[in-house]
LUMSE-334077 format. One record per atom (N, C-alpha, C, O, CB): residue in one letter; x, y, z. Coordinates in pm, whole numbers, plus 50000, padded with zeros to 5 digits. Glycine has a CB too. Example, Ala and Ser with C-alpha at 12.3 -4.5 7.8 and 13.67 -1.06 7.14 Angstrom:
BEGIN
A513194943150780 A512304955050780 A513204967050780 A514244966850846 A511314955350905 S512854977550708 S513674989450714 S512905000350787 S513415011450804 S514084994050572 
end
This chain:
BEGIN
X244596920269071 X245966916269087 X246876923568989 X248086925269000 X246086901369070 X246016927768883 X247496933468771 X247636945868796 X248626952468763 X247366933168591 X246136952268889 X246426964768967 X247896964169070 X248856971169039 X245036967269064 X247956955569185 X249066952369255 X250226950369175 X251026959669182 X248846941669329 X250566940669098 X251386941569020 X251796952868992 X252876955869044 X251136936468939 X251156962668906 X251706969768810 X252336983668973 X253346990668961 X250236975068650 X251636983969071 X251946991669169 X253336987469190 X254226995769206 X251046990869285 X253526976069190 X255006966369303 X255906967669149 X257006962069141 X254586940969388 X255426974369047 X256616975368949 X256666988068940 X257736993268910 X256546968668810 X255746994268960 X256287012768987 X257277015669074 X258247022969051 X255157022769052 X256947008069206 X257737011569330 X258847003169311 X259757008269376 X257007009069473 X259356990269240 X260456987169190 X261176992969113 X262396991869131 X260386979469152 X260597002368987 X261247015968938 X261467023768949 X262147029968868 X261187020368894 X260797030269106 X260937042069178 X262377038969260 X263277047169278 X259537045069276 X262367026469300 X263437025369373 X264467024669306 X265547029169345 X263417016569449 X264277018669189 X265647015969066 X266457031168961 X267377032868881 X264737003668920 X265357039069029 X265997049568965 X266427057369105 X267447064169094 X264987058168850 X265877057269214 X266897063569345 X267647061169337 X268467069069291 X266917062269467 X268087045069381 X269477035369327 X270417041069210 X271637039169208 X268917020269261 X269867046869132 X270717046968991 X270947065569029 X271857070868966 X269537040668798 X270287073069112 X270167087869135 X271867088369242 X272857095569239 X268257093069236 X271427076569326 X272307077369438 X273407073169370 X274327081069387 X271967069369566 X273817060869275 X274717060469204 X275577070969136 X276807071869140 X274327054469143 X274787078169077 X275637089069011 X276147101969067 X276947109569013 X274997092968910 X275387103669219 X275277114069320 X277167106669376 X278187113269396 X273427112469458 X276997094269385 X278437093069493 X279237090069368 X280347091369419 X278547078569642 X279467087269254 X280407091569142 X280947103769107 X281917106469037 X279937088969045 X279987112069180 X280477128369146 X281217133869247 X282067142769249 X279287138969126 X280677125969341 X281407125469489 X282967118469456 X284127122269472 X280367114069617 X282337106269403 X283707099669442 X285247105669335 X286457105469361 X283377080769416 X284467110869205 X285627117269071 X285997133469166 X286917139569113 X284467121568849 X285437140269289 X285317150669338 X287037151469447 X288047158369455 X283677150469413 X286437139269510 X287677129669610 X289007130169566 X290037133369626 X287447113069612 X288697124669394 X290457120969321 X290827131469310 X292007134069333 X290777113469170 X289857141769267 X290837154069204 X291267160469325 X292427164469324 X290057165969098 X290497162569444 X291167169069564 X292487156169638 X293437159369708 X289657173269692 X292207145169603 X293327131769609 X294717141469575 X295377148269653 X292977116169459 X294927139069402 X295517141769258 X296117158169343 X297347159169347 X294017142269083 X295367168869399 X295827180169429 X296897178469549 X297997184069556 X294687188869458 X296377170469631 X297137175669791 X298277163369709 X299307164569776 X296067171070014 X298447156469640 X299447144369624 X300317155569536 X301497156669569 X298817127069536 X299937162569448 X301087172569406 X301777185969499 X302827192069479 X300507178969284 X300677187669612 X300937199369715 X302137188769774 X303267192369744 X299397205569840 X302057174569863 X302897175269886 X304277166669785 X305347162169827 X302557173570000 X303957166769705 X305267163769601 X305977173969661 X306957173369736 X305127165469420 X304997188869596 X306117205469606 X306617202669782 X307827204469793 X304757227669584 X306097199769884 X306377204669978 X307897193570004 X308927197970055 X305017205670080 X307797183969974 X308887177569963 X310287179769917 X311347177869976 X308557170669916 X309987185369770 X311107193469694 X311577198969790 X312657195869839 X310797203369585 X310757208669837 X310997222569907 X311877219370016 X312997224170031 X309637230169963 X311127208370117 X312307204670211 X313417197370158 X314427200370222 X311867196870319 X313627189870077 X315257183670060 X316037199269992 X317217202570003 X315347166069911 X315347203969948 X316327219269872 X316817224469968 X317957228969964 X315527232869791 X315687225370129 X315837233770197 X316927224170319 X317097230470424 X314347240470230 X317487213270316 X317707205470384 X319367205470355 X320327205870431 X316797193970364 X319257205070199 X320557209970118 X321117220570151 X322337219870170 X320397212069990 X320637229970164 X320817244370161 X321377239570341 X322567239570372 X319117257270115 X320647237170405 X321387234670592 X322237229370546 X322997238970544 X320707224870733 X322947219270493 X324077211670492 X325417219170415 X326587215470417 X323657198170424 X325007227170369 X326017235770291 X325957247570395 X327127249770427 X325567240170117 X325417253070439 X325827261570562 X326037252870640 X326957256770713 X324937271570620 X325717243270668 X327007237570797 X328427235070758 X329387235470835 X326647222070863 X328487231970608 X330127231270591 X330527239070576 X331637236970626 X330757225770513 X330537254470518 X330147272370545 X331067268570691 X332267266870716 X327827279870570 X330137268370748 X330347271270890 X331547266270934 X332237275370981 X329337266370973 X332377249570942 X333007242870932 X334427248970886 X335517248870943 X332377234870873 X333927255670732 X335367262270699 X335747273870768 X336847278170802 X335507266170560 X334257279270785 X334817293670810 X335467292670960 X336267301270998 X333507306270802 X335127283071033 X335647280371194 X337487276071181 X338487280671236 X334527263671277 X337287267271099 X338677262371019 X339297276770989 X340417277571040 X338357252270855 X338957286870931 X339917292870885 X340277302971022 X341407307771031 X339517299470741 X339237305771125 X339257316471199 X340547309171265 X341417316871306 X337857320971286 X340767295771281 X341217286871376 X342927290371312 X343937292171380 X340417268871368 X342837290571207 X344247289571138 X344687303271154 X345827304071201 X344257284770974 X344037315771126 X344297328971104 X344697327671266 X345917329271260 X343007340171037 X344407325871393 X344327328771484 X345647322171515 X346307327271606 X343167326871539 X346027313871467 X346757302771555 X348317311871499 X349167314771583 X346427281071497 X348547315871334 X349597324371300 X349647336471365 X350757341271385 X349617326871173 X348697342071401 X348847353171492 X349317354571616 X350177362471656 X347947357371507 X348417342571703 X349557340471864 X351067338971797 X351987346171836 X349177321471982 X351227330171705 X352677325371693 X353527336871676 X354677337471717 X352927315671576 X352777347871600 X353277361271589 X353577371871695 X354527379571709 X352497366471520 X352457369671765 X352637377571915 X353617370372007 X354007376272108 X351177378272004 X354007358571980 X354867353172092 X356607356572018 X357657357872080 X354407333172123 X356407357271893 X357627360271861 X358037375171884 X359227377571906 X357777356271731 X357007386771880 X357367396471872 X357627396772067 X358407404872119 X356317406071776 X357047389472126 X357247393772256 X358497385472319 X358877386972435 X355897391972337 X358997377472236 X360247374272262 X361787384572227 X362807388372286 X360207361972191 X361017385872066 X361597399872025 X362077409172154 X363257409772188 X360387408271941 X360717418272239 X360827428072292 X361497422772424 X362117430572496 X359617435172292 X361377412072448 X361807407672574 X363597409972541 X364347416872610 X361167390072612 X363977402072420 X365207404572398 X365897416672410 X366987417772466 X365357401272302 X365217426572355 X364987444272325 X365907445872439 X367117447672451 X363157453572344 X364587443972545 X364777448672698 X365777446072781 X366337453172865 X363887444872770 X365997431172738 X367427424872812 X368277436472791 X368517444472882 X368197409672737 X368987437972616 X369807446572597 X369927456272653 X370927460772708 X369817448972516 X368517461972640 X368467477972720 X369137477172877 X370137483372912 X366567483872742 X368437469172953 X369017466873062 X370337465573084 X370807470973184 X368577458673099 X371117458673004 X372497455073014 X373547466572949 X374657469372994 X372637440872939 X373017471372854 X373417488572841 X373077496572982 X374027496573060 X372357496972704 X372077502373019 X372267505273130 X372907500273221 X373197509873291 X371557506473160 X373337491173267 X374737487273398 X375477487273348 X376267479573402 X375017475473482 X376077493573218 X377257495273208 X377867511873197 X379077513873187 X377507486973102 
end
C-alpha cells in the first residue's frame, strides 16, 4: 500500500507541476495580450488625433470655401453693376450720335 500511495503522490505532483507549467505558460500569454492590448489602444489614440486634426482641417476648408464663394459673389455682383452702367453709358452715347445725325 505505501507502494500505491507513494505512486498516487507522484502522479499528484506530476499533475501539480503541469498545472503550475500551464499556469505560467497562459501568464506569458496573458502579460503577451496586454502589451499587444496597451499597443493597438495607443495606435488608435494616434488614429483618432489624426482624424479630429484631419476633420478640423475639412471644416476650415469648408469656410475657405464659403468665403471664397462670398467674395467671387461680391466681385461679380460690382462688375454686372459696372457693365450695366457702362451700357447705359453707351446707350446714351448712341442716342446722341443718332440725334446729331438727323440734324
Amino acid at each position: 500500500m505505501t507502494e500505491r500511495i507513494q505512486h498516487s503522490m507522484n502522479e499528484i505532483r506530476a499533475k501539480a507541476l503541469d498545472i503550475h507549467n500551464e499556469l505560467v505558460q497562459e501568464r506569458m500569454k496573458n502579460q503577451t495580450l496586454q502589451t499587444q492590448i496597451l499597443e493597438i489602444e495607443e495606435r488608435l489614440k494616434s488614429a483618432k488625433h489624426i482624424e479630429n486634426e484631419c476633420l478640423a482641417a475639412i471644416d476650415q476648408l469648408k469656410l475657405d470655401l464659403e468665403v471664397t464663394k462670398n467674395q467671387i459673389v461680391e466681385v461679380s455682383a460690382p462688375q454686372n453693376g459696372r457693365n450695366e452702367e457702362q451700357i447705359d453709358e453707351l446707350v446714351k452715347e448712341i442716342e446722341y450720335c443718332i440725334g446729331q445725325l438727323k440734324k
